[in-house]
N, C-alpha and C positions, 0 to 999 in steps of 0.2 A: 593594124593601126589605120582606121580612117582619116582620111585629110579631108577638109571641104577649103572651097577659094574663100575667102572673104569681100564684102561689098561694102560701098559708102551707102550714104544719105538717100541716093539721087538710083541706088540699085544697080551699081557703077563696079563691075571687077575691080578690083586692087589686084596689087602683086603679092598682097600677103595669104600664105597656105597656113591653114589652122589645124591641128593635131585636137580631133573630137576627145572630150575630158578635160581640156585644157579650157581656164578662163578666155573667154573674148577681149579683146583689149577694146577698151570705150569707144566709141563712134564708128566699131565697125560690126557689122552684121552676117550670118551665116542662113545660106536658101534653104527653105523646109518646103515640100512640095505634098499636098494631098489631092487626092482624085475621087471624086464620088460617082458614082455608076448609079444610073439612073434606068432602069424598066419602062415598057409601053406601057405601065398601069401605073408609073408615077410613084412605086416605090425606087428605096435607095441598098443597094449594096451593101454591105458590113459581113466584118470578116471578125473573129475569135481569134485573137492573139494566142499563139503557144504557148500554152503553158511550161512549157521550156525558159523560154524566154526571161529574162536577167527586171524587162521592164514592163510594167504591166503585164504579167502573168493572166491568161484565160481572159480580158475586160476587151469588149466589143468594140470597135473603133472601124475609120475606113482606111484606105489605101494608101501608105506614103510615106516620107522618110528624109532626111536629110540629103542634099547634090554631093557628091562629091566632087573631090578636084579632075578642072576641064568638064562638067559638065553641063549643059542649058537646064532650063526647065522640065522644057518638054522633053528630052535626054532622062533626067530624073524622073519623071514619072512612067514614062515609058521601061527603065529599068524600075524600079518599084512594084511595079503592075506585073512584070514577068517574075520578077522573085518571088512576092508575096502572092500571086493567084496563078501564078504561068500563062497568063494571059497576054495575048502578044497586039498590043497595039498598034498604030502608025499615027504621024501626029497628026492628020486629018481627022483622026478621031477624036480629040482632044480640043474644050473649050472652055479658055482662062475665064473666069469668072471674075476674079480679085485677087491682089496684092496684099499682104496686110501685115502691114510692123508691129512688132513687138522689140521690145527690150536690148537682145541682140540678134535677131533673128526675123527675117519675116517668109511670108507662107505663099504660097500661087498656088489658090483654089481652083482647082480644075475640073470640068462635067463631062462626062460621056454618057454616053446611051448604048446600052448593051440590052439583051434579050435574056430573058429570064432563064430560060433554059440552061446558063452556063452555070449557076447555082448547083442543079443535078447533077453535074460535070465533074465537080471541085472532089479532089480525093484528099489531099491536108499538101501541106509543104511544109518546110521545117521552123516558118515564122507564121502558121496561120493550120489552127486545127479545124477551123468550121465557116463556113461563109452561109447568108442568110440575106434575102431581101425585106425591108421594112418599111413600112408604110410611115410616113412623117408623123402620123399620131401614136403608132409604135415606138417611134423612135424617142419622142418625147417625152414617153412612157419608161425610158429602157433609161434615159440623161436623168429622169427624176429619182429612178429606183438606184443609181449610181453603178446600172449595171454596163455603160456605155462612157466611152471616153468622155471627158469633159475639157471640150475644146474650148480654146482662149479664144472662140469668136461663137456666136449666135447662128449655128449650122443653116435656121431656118432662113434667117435673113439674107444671111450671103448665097443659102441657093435661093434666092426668089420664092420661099413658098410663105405664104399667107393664111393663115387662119390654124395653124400647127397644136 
């Protein structure tokens, strides 16, 4: 049974713990946290969801997942990052890019820069059968074909790239 904390307006803890499955009560919000990994050659990381998996079965997406209760941000993606890739970051590694509300929930888009080489590395984990670097006009290619998550924000825009 996952619990997450719940936040106000302002991105403010409350003392309310929320049971994931359960409705949100109105004006409050639960932290979703993704990380996109970034190569010297300016592609981005994406990982193949397991097809095991309950949601999104096998569809491309990046790094990240709901905070659970007692947890920061940077806490959350740091676990995230170790589960789904066994990559073990520290949060000097890590660079919040944007906050971004939704409905009842909002996101802290977060950038690293990692080395290619850790791709060859990746053997599967039990949320992640295939990781793969993509180039921003790959990627573009992969959100049109429907073969890539379709995120409630404009991937290119909130990472800074231009001309996608």
């Amino acid at each position: 049974m996952e619990q997450w904390n719940l936040y106000n307006r302002q991105g403010e803890q409350t003392e309310k713990i929320h049971v994931r499955g359960e409705p949100i009560p109105p004006g409050y919000y639960h932290m979703v946290v993704h990380i996109w990994f970034r190569d010297e050659e300016g592609r981005f990381l994406i990982q193949q969801r397991a097809r095991t998996l309950d949601a999104h079965p096998g569809v491309w997406a990046t790094t990240g997942g709901s905070a659970t209760v007692g947890e920061s941000s940077v806490e959350a993606v740091i676990r995230e990052t170790a589960e789904e890739l066994e990559l073990n970051l520290v949060p000097e590694d890590l660079q919040l890019i944007n906050r971004l509300w939704r409905r009842d929930y909002f996101v802290d888009l977060y950038l690293a820069d990692v080395h290619a080489g850790f791709a060859h590395d990746f053997r599967s984990s039990p949320e992640v059968d295939a990781v793969a670097f993509k180039s921003p006009s790959e990627l573009a290619r992969m959100i049109e074909a429907g073969t890539f998550f379709r995120y409630a924000y404009d991937i290119f825009d909130e990472l800074g790239i231009r001309g996608s």
